[in-house]
C-alpha positions in Angstrom: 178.6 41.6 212.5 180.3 44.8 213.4 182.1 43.0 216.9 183.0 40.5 213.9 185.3 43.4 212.3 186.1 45.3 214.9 188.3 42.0 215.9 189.6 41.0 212.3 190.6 44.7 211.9 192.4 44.4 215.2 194.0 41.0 214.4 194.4 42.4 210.8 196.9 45.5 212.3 198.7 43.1 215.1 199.9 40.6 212.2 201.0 43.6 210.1 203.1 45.1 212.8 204.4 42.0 213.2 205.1 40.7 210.4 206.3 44.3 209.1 209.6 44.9 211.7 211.9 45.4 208.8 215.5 45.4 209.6 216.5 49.1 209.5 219.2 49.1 206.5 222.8 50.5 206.5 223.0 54.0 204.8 225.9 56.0 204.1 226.2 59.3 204.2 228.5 60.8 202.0 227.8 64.7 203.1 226.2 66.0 205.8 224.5 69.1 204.7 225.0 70.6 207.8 228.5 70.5 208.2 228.9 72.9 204.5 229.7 76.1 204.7 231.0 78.7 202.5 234.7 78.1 203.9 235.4 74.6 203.9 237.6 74.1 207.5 238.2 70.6 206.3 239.6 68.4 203.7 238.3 65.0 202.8 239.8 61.9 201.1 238.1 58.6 201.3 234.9 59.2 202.9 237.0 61.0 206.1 237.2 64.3 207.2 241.2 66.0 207.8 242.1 68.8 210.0 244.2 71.2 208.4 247.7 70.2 208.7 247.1 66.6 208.4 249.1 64.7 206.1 247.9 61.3 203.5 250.4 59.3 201.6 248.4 58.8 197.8 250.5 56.3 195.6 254.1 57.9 195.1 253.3 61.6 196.5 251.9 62.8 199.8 249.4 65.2 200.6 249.3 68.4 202.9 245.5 69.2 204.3 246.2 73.1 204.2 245.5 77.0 202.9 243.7 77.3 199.9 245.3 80.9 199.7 248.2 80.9 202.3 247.5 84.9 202.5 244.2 84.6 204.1 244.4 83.1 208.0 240.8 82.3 207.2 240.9 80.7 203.9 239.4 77.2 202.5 241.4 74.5 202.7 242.3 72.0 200.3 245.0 68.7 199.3 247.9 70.5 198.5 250.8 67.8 196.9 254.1 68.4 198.6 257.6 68.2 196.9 260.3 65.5 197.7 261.7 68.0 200.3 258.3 68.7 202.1 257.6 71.3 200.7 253.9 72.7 199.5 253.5 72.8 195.6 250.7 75.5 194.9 248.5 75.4 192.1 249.5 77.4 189.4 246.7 80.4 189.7 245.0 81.4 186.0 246.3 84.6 184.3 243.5 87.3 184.9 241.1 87.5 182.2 240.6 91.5 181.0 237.2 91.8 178.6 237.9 95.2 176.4 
């Protein structure tokens, strides 16, 4: 009896791994943890990563991968829209809040 299921439990394990070799499914990845950090050196549109500098027509308007703050050489970057004569349009920064 016991050589009995010592050889179904075999044959039982062989047809599983067979019968189991699932096609491994397409993920996406949307973010790789490891590539976030507490400066961004990269801007993304569409699922893609851009350098700074790089440029993406959107509709009527193009985009400018560049300085979040064009002070700092180290700054985050971040889709600034450009004008119809190239130039950068910066966000218009909130007045500074004073609690009395």
């Amino acid at each position: 009896m016991r050589p009995l299921i010592i050889l179904s439990a075999c044959f039982l394990s062989l047809s599983l791994s067979l019968f189991c070799n699932a096609e491994p499914h397409n993920s996406r990845t949307f973010v790789n943890a490891s590539q976030l950090n507490q400066h961004q050196t990269m801007c993304w549109y569409d699922d893609k990563r851009y350098s700074e500098g790089a440029l993406i027509s959107v509709d009527t308007f193009n985009l400018l991968c560049g300085a979040k703050n064009p002070n700092q050489t180290n700054s985050a970057l971040m889709w600034l829209k450009l004008n119809e004569q190239g130039k950068v349009i910066y966000p218009n920064r909130p007045k500074k809040i004073t609690v009395k």
